[in-house]
N, C-alpha and C positions, 0 to 999 in steps of 0.2 A: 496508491501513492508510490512514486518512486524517490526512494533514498537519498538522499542531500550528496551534493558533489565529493569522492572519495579522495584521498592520497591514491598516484599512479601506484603501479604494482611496480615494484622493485626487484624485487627477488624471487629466486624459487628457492625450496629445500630440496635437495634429488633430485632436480629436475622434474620437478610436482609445482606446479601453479600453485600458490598462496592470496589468490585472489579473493576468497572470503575469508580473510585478517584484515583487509584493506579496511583502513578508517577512515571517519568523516575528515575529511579538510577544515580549515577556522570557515575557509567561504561555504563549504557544507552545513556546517554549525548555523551557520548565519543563516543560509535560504532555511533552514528546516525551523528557524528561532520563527521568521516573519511567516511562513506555512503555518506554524503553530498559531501565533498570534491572528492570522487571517480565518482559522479555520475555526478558532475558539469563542468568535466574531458572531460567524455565519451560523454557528452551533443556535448560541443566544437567541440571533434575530428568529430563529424556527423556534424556541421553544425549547429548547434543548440543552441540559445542562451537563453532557455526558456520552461517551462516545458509549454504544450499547455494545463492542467486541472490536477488539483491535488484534489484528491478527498480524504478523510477523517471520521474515526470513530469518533464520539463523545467523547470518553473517553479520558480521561486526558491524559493517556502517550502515546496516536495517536495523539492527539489533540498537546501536546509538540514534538511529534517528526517531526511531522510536520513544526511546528513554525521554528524547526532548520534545517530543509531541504530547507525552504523558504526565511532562513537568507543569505543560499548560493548563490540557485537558485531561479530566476526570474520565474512566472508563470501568466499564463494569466487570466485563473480562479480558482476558490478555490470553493467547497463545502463541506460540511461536512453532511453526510450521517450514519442513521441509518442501511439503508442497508447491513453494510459491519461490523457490530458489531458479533462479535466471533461465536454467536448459528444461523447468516442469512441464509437464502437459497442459495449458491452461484448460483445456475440455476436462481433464482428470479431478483435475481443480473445482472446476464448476460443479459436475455432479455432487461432490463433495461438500461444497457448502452450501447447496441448494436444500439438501439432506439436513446439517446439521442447523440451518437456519430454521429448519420447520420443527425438529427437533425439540430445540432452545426454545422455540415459541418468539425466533427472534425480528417478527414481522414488521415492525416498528424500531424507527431509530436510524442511529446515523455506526455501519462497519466501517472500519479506515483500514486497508490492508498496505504494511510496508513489504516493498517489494523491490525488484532490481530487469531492468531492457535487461533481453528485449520480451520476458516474461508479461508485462504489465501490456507493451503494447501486443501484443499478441492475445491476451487474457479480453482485452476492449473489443477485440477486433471476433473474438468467438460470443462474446455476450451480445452484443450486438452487432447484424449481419450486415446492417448500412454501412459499418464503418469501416474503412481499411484498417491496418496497423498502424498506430500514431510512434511517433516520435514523440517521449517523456523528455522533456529540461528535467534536471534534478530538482530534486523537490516538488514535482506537479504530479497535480492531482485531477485526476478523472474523475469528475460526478457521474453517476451513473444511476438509475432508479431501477428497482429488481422489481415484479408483481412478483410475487414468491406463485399466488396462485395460479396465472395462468405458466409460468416461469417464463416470464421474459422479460430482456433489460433492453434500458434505451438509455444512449449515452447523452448526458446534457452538456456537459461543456466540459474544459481545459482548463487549470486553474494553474494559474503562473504569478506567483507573489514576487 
């Protein structure tokens, strides 16, 4: 998932970009309220009454879009990772959670990872080789389904509330 629409970036301190301070917008707020509401939905209709790991950027408007994804929906764990911050390695990434999902035992379930472009589209675009790099609208969410066992993901769709 990518992060709900932000406030532009205004300022620097020193001449340092302060673009993870950036926070949600009300219109942020708002796409990431009906994401919530949509995704809390889809959860149900599978069966599902619980995110199994929500994972998370550090920056303030992942960090807040999160907080209202979690307002919704229940989750069993939460971390918040460097890893998945907008210039990451998405391959770096991938081994990484392919590891710690086998780990966890966490073969089953539904991960929701908040994130920030062009990390996300890029991340879609190495998990699955059909895909090119998409372009995320704020708040949209990639389905994608992992076989942890043989490891490979296939993207199923776009989701734009």
């Amino acid at each position: 998932m990518r992060h709900g629409d932000a406030e532009p970036e205004l300022a620097q301190h020193r001449g340092i970009s302060m673009d993870e301070q950036r926070p949600l917008s009300a219109q942020g707020r708002h796409e990431v309220e009906t994401t919530a509401n949509w995704l809390l939905e889809e959860l149900q209709q599978r069966g599902q009454s619980q995110l199994a790991w929500l994972l998370v950027s550090p920056y303030i408007r992942a960090q807040q879009t999160a907080d209202i994804m979690a307002s919704h929906i229940p989750f069993r764990q939460c971390e918040t990772t460097q890893d998945i911050i907008p210039q990451a390695s998405p391959d770096l990434f991938i081994d990484w959670l392919l590891v710690q999902l086998e780990q966890q035992s966490l073969n089953e379930g539904t991960v929701l990872m908040v994130s920030h472009m062009p990390f996300v589209s890029h991340l879609v675009a190495a998990l699955d080789a059909r895909m090119p790099p998409l372009i995320f609208p704020t708040a949209g969410i990639a389905e994608i389904e992992l076989d942890l066992v043989n490891q490979q993901a296939h993207f199923l769709r776009m989701i734009v509330t």
